[in-house]
Steps between C-alpha positions, in 0.01 A plus 500: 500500500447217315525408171409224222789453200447301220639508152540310128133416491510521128152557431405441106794202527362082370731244604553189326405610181420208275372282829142415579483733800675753352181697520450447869847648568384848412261503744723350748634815477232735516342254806867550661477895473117471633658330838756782522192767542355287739742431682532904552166473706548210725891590546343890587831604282552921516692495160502267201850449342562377134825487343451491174407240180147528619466427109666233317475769198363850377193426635185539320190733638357138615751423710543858652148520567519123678766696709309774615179287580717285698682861706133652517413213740738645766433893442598540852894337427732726336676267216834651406627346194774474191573365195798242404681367194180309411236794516708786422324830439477601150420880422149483345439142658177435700679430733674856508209698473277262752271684729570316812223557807622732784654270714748321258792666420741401196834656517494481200814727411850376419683677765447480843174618617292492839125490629485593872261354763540745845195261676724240426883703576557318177689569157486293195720538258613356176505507104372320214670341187473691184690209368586125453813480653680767743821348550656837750481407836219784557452452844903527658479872552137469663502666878198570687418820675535521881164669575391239759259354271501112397662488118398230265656469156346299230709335229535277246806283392795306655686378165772634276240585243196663749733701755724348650456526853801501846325391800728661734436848323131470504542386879672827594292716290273568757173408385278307738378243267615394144216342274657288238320370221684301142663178660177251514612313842400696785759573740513657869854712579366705853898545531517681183173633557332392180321199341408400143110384524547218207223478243155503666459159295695319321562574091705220415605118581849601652282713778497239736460548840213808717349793316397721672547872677664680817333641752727755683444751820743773627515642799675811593835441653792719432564654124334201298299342748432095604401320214327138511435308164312179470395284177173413452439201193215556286313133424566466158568254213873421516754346257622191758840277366427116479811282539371138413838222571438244235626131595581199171126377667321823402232474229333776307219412696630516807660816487210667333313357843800662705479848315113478537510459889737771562292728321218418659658530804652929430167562346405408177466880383835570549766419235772303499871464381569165406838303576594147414805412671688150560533193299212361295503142284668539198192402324242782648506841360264714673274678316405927582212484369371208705593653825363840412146356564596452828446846578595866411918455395566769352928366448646172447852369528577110509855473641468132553777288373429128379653257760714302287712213606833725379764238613322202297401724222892609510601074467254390247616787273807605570650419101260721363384857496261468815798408693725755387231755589455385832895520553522825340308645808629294718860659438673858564234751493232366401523321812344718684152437347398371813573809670304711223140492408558660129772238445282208635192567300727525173719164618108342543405644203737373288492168652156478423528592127781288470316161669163585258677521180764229567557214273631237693569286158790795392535619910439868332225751565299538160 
C-alpha cells in the first residue's frame, strides 16, 4: 500500500506581509498544494494523508472550495484528513458543516475516530482540534487493534502547548504508520515509525531548508508490517541565509556587488537573510536600504565591528575618557568582550559614540 503524507500547507496564509512579493507568497502556497495533487497521479499513491493546518485560519467558503477543486482532480485517491491548532473546527464554521466529495474524509471529531479501506487492509485514524492549544499528551494511551490490517494514525502536535508527544510510546503503540503534521521541518523516524511532513512550502524566513511531502509504502510483515518512507522536495521559493565576511577594504559598493551575485546565483526569486559579519573601516556604515535592491532580503543584521587600531587608540588617549573606556573592557569582566558578540557590539558602540562626539581641545565626549 502506498501512501502520500503531507501537512501545514496553510492555504489562505501571505508571507511577508508589508514586502513587494508579499502577494506572490499566497500563491506560492496554493501552487505548492496544486503539486501535492499531482504528484498523487504520477506517484500512483492509494491514499492521500494530511495532518492537519491545511488552513492557516477559519477558512472562508473561497478557500474551501479551492480545496475541493484541487481533491476533485484525484476522485479516484481517498484523502483522509484533520484539522490542527491553526484550522480548528468551530461548531457552525464552514468548515464544520463542509460538504466534502465522497472520497475525502475529515475526521473531523475530537476523539478518536476511524475511516476503513478493506481494498487497501488499511485504517486511518485520528482527530481534529476543536481548539488552539491542547496541551494533554492525547496520543500516550493510543494502541492499535491487532486485526492484521495496516494502522495509520494521523496527528497533529509535538510541543508542550499542541500535545505533547513520547516517541517511544507512539513506537510501541502498534500503529503501522504515524502521520505527523505542526513542526514545519519535515522529518523521517522509520525506527519510531512516524515522520512529520514539514510545511508543503515554506510560511516564513526561519523555514530554511526542503518543503516538501513523504511518500510512504507498507508491506505486510508481521503485526504492523514493513514500512519504507522517502522525502520528496517540492521546487519552491525558499528563504536561503546570506553570510557576507566584510574586510576594512569593503565598500558599499562592493558588497552591494557581493550580495547581488549570490543572489543571482540561489535564484533571484528566492529571499534572502542578510548577515554582515567581520570588521569593516571605521568610516563605512552600511546602509539596509542600499543592499535591499540587491534582491528580495526580507532581514538584515550588520554584526560588523569597525577595525580600529585599539592599542594606538589606547596610547594617544589614555588621560582621557576614550582611554578609560577602552581599559574598562579591557579589565575583569568586561574582558571577555571578545569572547561575546552582545558585549562587542556595545564595547564598538560606545567607542564609536565616544570618538564622534569627542573634543580633543577638553579630551571629553560632548
Amino acid at each position: 500500500m502506498k501512501f502520500i503524507h503531507a501537512a501545514d500547507i496553510h492555504l489562505g496564509c501571505q508571507p511577508d506581509r508589508g514586502f513587494p512579493w508579499s502577494r506572490e507568497r499566497s500563491f506560492d502556497i496554493l501552487a505548492a498544494f496544486r503539486d501535492l495533487i499531482d504528484a498523487c497521479r504520477t506517484e500512483r499513491a492509494d491514499l492521500l494523508l494530511l495532518s492537519g493546518d491545511i488552513f492557516h485560519r477559519q477558512p472562508a467558503p473561497a478557500e474551501l472550495k479551492e480545496a475541493e477543486a484541487l481533491f476533485s482532480n484525484i476522485p479516484q485517491i481517498p484523502i483522509v484528513m484533520i484539522s490542527g491548532n491553526h484550522d480548528p473546527v468551530r461548531p457552525g464554521s464552514a468548515l464544520a458543516e463542509y460538504a466534502w466529495p465522497s472520497h475525502v474524509s475529515f475526521l473531523s471529531s475530537r476523539e478518536l475516530s476511524s475511516v476503513s479501506f478493506p481494498d487497501l487492509k488499511t485504517v486511518v485514524h485520528g482527530f481534529s482540534y476543536h481548539t488552539r492549544e491542547i496541551r494533554e499528551p492525547l496520543y500516550d494511551s493510543l494502541t492499535a487493534p491487532g486485526d492484521g490490517n495496516f494502522h495509520i494514525l494521523l496527528a497533529h502536535g509535538g510541543d508542550a502547548s499542541h500535545i505533547p508527544i513520547d516517541r517511544e510510546k507512539l513506537a510501541r503503540s502498534g500503529f503501522s504508520y504515524i502521520a505527523l503534521g505542526h513542526i514545519h521541518k519535515p522529518e523521517l523516524d522509520p525506527d519510531h515509525r512516524l515522520a512529520f511532513a514539514g510545511s508543503l512550502s515554506p510560511i516564513d524566513l526561519t523555514e530554511t531548508g526542503s518543503h516538501g511531502y513523504i511518500v510512504g509504502e507498507l508491506e505486510e510483515n508481521g503485526e504492523s508490517g514493513d514500512l519504507a518512507l522517502r522525502f520528496v522536495p517540492l521546487p519552491s521559493r525558499s528563504y536561503i541565509p546570506c553570510a557576507v565576511k566584510v574586510t576594512p577594504r569593503t565598500t558599499h559598493q562592493s558588497l552591494y556587488q557581493t550580495v547581488k551575485k549570490f543572489i543571482e546565483q540561489h535564484g533571484v526569486s528566492n529571499i534572502y537573510r542578510l548577515t554582515l559579519t567581520g570588521q569593516r573601516d571605521p568610516d563605512i556604515t552600511f546602509d539596509q536600504t542600499y543592499l535591499s535592491d540587491a534582491g528580495r532580503i526580507i532581514s538584515y543584521k550588520d554584526e560588523t565591528v569597525p577595525a580600529y587600531d585599539l592599542p594606538t587608540l589606547y596610547r594617544d588617549h589614555r588621560r582621557d575618557i576614550i582611554g578609560a573606556f577602552i581599559d574598562a573592557f579591557s579589565k575583569g569582566e568586561a574582558g571577555q568582550s571578545e569572547n561575546d558578540s552582545v558585549r562587542s557590539q556595545a564595547f564598538y558602540y560606545g567607542l564609536d559614540a565616544l570618538l564622534s562626539n569627542f573634543d580633543s581641545d577638553t579630551g571629553e565626549s560632548q
